[in-house]
N, C-alpha and C positions, 0 to 999 in steps of 0.2 A: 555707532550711528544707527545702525537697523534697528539695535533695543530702543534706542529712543523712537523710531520711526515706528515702531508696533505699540509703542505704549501712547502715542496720541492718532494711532488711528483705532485703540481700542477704549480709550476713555468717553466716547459718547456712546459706545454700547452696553455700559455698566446702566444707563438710564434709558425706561422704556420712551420710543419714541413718539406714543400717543397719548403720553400722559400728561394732564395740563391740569394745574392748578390756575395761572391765570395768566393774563397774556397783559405785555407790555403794547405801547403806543408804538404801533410801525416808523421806521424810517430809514433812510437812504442807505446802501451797502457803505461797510468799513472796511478796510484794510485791517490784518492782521498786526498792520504797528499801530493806526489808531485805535483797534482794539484794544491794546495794553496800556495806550495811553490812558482812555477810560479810565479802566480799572485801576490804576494805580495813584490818579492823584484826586481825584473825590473819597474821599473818607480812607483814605489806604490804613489808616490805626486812627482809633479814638482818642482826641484829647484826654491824657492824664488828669484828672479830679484831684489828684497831690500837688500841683500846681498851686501860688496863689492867684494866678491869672486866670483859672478856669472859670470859663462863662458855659454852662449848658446851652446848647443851640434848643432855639424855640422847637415844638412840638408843630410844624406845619406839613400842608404836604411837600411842601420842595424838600424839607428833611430827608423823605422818604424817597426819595429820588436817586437816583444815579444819572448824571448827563455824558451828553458824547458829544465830542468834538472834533474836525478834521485836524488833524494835527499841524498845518502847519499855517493857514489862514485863520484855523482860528473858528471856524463855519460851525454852527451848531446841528449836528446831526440828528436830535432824539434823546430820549430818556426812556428809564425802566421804571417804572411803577412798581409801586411794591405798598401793601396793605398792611407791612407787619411790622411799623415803628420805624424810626430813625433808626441808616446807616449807619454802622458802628465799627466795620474793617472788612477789607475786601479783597482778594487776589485773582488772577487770572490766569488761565494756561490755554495754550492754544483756543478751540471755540467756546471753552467753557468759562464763566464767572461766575466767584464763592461770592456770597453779601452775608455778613452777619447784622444781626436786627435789636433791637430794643427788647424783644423776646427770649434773647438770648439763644434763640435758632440761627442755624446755617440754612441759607437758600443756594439752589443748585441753576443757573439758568443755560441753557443754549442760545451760542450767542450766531449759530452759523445764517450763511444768507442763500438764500436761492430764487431765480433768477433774478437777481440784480437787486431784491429788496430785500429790507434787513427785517426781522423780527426777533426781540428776543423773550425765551419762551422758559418759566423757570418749569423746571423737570423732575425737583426732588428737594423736600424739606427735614434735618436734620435734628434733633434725634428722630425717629419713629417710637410709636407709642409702643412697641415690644421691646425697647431697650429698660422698659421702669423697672420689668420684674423679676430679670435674672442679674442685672448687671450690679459689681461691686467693685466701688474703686477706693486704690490702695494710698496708703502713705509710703512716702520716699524722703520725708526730712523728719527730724527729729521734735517729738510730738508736743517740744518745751516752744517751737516757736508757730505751733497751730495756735490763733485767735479761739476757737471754739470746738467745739466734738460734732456739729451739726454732720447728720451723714450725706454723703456727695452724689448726685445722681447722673447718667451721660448727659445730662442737658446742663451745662454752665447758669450756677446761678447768680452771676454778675454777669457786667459787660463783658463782649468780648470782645477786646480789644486789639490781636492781632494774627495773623494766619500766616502756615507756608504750605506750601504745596511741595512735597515729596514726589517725582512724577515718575520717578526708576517705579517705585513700588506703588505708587496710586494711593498716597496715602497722603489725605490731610491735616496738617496740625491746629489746632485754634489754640489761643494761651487768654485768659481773661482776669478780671479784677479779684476773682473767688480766688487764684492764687495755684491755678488747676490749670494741666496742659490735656488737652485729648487729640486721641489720634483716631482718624476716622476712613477706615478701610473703603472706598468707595464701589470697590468690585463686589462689596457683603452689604453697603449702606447702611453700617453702622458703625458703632464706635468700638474699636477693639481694643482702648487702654486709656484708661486717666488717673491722673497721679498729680498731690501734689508737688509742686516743682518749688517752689519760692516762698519765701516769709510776708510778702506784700505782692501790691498788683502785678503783674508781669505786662509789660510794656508792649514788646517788639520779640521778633523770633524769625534765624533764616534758617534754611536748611543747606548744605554742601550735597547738590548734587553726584556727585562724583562719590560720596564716604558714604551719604546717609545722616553725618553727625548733624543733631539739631543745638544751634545755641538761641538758649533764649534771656532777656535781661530784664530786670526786675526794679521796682523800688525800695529794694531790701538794698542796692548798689552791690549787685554783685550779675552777675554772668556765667549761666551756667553752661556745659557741654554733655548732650545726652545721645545714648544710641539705641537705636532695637535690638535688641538679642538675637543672634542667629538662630533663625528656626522660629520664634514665639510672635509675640503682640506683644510682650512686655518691655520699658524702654529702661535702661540702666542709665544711673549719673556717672560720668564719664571724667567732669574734670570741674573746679569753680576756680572761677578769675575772680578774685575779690580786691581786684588793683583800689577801685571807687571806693568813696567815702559817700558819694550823694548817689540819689534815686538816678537809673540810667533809663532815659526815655527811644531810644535808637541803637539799632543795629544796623551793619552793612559786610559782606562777605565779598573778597576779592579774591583774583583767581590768577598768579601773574602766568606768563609762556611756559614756565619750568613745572607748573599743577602745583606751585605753591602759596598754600593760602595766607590771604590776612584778613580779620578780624578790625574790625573798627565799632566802638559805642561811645555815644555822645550821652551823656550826663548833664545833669542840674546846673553844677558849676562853670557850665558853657566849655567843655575839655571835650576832647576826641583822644581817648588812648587806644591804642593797635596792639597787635599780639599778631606774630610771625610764626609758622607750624616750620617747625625743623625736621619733626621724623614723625608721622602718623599722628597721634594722639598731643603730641609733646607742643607745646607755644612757649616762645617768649613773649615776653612786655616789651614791645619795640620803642613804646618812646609817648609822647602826648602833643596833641597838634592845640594850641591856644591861640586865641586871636576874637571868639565871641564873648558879646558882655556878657548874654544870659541863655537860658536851657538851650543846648544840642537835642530838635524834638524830630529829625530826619536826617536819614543818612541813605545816601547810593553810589555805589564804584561803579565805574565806566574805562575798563584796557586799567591803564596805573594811574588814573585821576579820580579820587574823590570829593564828591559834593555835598555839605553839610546844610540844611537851612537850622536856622533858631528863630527861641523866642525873641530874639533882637530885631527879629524884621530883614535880616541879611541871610544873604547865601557866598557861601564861599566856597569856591574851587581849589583844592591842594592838587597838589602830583607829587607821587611817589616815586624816589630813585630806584634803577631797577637794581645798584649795584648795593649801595649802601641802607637804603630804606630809608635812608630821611624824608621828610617832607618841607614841600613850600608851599604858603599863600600865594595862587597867581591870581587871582583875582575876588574882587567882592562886589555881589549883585544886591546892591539897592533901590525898590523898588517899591515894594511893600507896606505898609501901614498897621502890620500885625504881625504876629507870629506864623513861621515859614512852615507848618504841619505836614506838607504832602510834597516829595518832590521824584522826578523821574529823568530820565536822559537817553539821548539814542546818537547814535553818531552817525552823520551827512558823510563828510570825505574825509577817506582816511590819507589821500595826501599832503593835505593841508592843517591836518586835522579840528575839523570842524566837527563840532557837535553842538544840538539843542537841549537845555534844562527847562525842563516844567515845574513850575511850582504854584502853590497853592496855599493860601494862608487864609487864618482867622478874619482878614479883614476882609472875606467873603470876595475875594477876586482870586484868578488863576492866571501866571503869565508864562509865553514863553520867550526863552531869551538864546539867541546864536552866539554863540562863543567860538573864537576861531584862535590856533593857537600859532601867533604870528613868527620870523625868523626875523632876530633884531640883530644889528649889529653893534660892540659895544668896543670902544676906544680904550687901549690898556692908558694911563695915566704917564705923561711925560711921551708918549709915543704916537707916533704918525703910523697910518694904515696904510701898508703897502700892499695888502691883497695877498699874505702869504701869512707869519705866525703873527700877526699883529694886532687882529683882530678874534675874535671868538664870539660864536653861535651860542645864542643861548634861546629859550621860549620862553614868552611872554603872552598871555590873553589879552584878548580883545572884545572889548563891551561898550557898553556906552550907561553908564550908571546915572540914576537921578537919585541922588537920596531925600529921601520921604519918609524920613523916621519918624514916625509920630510923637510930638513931647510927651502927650497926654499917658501915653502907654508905658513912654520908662519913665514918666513922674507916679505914676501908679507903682509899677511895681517897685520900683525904690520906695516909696511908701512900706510895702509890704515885708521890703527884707530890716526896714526898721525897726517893725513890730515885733520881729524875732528873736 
């Protein structure tokens, strides 16, 4: 707990505190949880372009925006301005927020408040121009499934498409469309390693606090496991999950009481498969959760419940056993009129346990929704409840669903998977 407690009260002194490139629209102080809220469901990854449903969002200024919201009204707090193209993925840690751009730069902002008003102030834009002339990055796959020999500079020359933040070591990952992961030391504010990782775009990527290991997932349908080398800047491939057959748009790392992990990615095919860490390095294939018609394009764990949205316009809540690892559907949130892109969760009461989902989707709205997970009681068959072995507890969600599936959206894409 201390190393974490010195590494976020040392991450806003890697950046000088008079430096301003430009300054965002003031407004009212946030909390440290609607701060994450921010950040995590306005552009948290770019729409995939291997999609047949991709639409490019218009070139406007709201593009270039990031909004803030109170998280539980609803209240619109403010935005950040930003001059250098459409949001394109985003993370956040403690007062700081990563935005990558259209430019294919990382922006650095400060997001702290003092006395009582909010301003946030970007501090540091990624690469710097001293990375062009010494820096050389390497290959790490085999040179039959590189597209082309162009050579690779610390500046991502596609989108980038999604970021973690390492926060033991201060190290940011970005993974983009070029098919290239970099890792960016921010105590040196440069890029200390890129390599490429994958045969196609790379989608999404977490990192396991606790290990280090980075996985990231691709449209090659595969899932890789990478680590830093003790001692260097250099990251080694670790391990590939090549369960998938289609492009995997989503990641999700879970963390049960015992510090063991699972792995969750949602694919093309509308599948969630999981992979259970037995001893360090080692995973199995736990199994495939089914239940959406179309892409798995967001995935988040919350305690042993995970929540998937897709390109179906739904969101659905599983829970994981904590004995056996199977999984149930408790519930399906419809709501939406597009694809579920962006989704987050934070938990109310843990007696009851309630928790909120945010979600955000292409059809340009963002909701949130309370989910409380209720104690039912359920009549064994042929038997009367006596209040003693007669009965049995089980959990069940509570929602209030409207569905609003848009025809228009799966007679398109049904169009689309005809054409193939």
């Amino acid at each position: 707990m201390d190393r974490q407690l010195s590494h976020k009260k040392s991450l806003s002194c890697f950046f000088d505190e008079d430096f301003t490139e430009d300054q965002s629209p003031s407004f009212q102080h946030l909390s440290k949880h609607n701060q994450n809220f921010l950040a995590r469901l306005h552009g948290t990854h770019f729409y995939p372009d291997t999609s047949p449903m991709m639409s490019q969002s218009p070139e406007s200024s709201c593009s270039r925006r990031v909004y803030a919201w109170q998280s539980l009204d609803c209240h619109a707090k403010g935005y950040i301005q930003s001059s250098s193209g459409e949001v394109r993925a985003m993370q956040v840690y403690d007062d700081m927020l990563f935005t990558a751009h259209k430019d294919h730069k990382i922006r650095i902002w400060n997001m702290r408040t003092c006395s009582g008003s909010f301003r946030a102030r970007k501090v540091l834009t990624l690469p710097c121009a001293s990375h062009f002339k010494s820096f050389i990055c390497r290959s790490v796959v085999p040179h039959h499934r590189l597209t082309a020999n162009k050579p690779i500079t610390p500046q991502h020359r596609d989108i980038i498409s999604c970021m973690a933040f390492y926060y033991v070591e201060s190290i940011l990952y970005t993974g983009s469309f070029d098919k290239t992961i970099k890792a960016w030391k921010l105590s040196v504010k440069k890029c200390i390693d890129s390599f490429v990782a994958h045969g196609d775009h790379i989608n999404d990527m977490v990192v396991n606090q606790q290990s280090g290991y980075l996985f990231t997932c691709s449209s090659d349908g595969t899932v890789k496991m990478w680590l830093r080398v003790y001692g260097e800047h250099s990251h080694v491939l670790i391990k590939v999950f090549s369960f998938h057959t289609y492009p995997i748009y989503a990641l999700a790392l879970g963390v049960s009481p015992s510090q063991r992990s699972f792995l969750y990615s949602g694919s093309s095919d509308g599948c969630i498969n999981f992979w259970v860490q037995e001893i360090s390095t080692h995973y199995n294939h736990g199994g495939v959760l089914e239940g959406h018609q179309f892409a798995v394009l967001c995935l988040v764990t919350l305690d042993n419940l995970v929540i998937s949205g897709s390109e179906d316009s739904t969101i659905r809540i599983w829970r994981r056993e904590k004995v056996r690892f199977t999984h149930e559907c408790l519930a399906v949130l419809e709501g939406h009129r597009g694809p579920v892109r962006c989704l987050a969760a934070s938990l109310q009461d843990e007696l009851v346990t309630s928790f909120l989902v945010y979600s955000a989707s292409l059809d340009q709205t963002f909701k949130v929704w309370r989910v409380k997970l209720l104690r039912e009681v359920k009549k064994s068959p042929g038997r009367h409840s006596n209040g003693d072995d007669d009965t049995e507890d089980t959990n069940s969600a509570g929602c209030e669903p409207s569905p609003v599936l848009s025809p228009s959206w799966v007679k398109k894409k049904l169009q689309c998977r005809s054409l193939k």
